[in-house]
Structures are given as C-alpha cells and as structure tokens.
C-alpha positions in Angstrom: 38.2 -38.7 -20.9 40.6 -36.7 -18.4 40.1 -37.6 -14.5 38.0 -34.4 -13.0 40.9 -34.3 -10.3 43.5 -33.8 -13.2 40.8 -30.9 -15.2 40.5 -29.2 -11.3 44.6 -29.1 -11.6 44.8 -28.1 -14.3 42.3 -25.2 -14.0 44.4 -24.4 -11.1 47.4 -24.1 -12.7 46.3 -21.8 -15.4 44.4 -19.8 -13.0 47.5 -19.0 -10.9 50.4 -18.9 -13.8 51.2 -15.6 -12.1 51.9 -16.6 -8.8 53.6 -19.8 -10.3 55.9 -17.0 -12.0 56.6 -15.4 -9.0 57.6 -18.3 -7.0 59.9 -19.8 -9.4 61.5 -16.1 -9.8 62.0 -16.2 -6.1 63.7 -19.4 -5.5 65.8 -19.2 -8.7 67.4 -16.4 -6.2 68.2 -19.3 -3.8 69.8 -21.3 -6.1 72.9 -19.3 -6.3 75.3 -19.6 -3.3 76.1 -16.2 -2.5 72.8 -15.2 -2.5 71.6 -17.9 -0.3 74.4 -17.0 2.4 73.6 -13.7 1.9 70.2 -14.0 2.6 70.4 -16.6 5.6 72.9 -13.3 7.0 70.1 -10.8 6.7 67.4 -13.3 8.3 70.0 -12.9 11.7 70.3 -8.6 11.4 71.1 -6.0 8.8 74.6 -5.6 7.5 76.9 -3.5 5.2 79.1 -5.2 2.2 82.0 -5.4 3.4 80.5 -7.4 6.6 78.5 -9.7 3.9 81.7 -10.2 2.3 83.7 -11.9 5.2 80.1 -13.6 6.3 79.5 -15.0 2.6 83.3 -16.3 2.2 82.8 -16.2 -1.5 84.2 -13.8 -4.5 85.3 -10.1 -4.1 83.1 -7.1 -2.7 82.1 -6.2 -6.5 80.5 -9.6 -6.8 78.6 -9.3 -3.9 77.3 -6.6 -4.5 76.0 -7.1 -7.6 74.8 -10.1 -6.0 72.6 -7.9 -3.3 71.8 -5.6 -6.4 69.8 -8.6 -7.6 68.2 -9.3 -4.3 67.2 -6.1 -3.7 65.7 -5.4 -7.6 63.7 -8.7 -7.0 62.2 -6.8 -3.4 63.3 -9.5 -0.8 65.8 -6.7 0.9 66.1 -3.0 1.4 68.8 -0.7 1.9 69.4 2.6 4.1 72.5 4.8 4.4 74.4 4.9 7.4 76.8 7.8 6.8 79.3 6.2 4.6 78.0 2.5 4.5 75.1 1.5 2.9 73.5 -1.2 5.3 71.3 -3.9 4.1 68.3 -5.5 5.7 65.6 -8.4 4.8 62.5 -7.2 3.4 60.4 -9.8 2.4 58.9 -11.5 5.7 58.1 -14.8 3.6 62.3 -15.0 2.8 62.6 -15.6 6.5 60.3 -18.4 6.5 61.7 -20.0 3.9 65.2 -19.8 5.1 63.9 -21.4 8.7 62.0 -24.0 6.9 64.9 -25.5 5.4 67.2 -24.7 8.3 64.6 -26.9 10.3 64.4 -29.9 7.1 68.1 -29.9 6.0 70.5 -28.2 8.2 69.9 -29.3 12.0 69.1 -33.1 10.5 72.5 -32.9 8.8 71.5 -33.6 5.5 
C-alpha cells in the first residue's frame, strides 16, 4: 500500500508535467556559461552584442549571438533596433529573480 503523502505527490506531479517542462527548459538555459553571463548582464540594463561580447569574456560575436538567439526563441529577452545595433533587453521578470536568488545564496557567501 503506497503512503497517501507519496499518491498526493505523485498526483501532483502528473498534474503539472507541463510546468515541470517548462522549468527544466528554462534552467537548462542557465546551465551554459555564456548564457548565464549574458543573462546576469541584461538583469543590470539592455545591451548590444558587441557590448555582451566584452561583458561575457567568452567565444567570438557569432557565438554569442547565437547564444542570445536561443534566449530570445525561449522568450526570457527581447530585442529592438537602435539604428544600426540591435539592443537586447530581459524579458522575463521571473529571470531576474532567479539570477538575484542565487546572487544572494552563492555569490555574496563566496561559494
């Protein structure tokens, strides 16, 4: 017999698959070092490439932008022309939060 906690869990879980879906799709965007730097950049003000570039420190301009092509297919930033530059901006409020949640857990304990 399964423990009625374990049954509510699990009902749970297959109730919001979805949404578990979504969230793993959203931090799997984390988990690459560009695009984390990139998006701790955008949570501080809106930039073009070749500013993201020198900011992120890592690969050529074609990388990163292929890097912010994925960002922005995803829906966590937007972009606007500025006559010749295209300038990039954060989107998603929640990508904000999470970047000063682990600013606040990992970074200013030093681990």
């Amino acid at each position: 017999m399964i423990n009625p906690k374990l049954r509510a869990i699990q009902a749970k879980f297959k109730s919001q698959e979805t949404v578990c879906h979504k969230v793993l799709s959203t931090l799997s965007l984390f988990a690459n070092k560009s695009r984390f730097r990139i998006l701790c950049a955008l949570c501080e003000g809106d930039f073009c490439v070749s500013e993201l570039v020198g900011v992120v420190g890592q690969g050529k301009t074609s990388n990163i932008s292929q890097q912010l092509k994925m960002l922005s297919l995803a829906g966590l930033i937007g972009s606007s022309r500025d006559h010749k530059k295209i300038i990039y901006r954060l989107k998603d409020v929640r990508v904000r939060a999470i970047v000063r949640f682990l600013e606040q857990n990992y970074v200013k304990q030093g681990r």
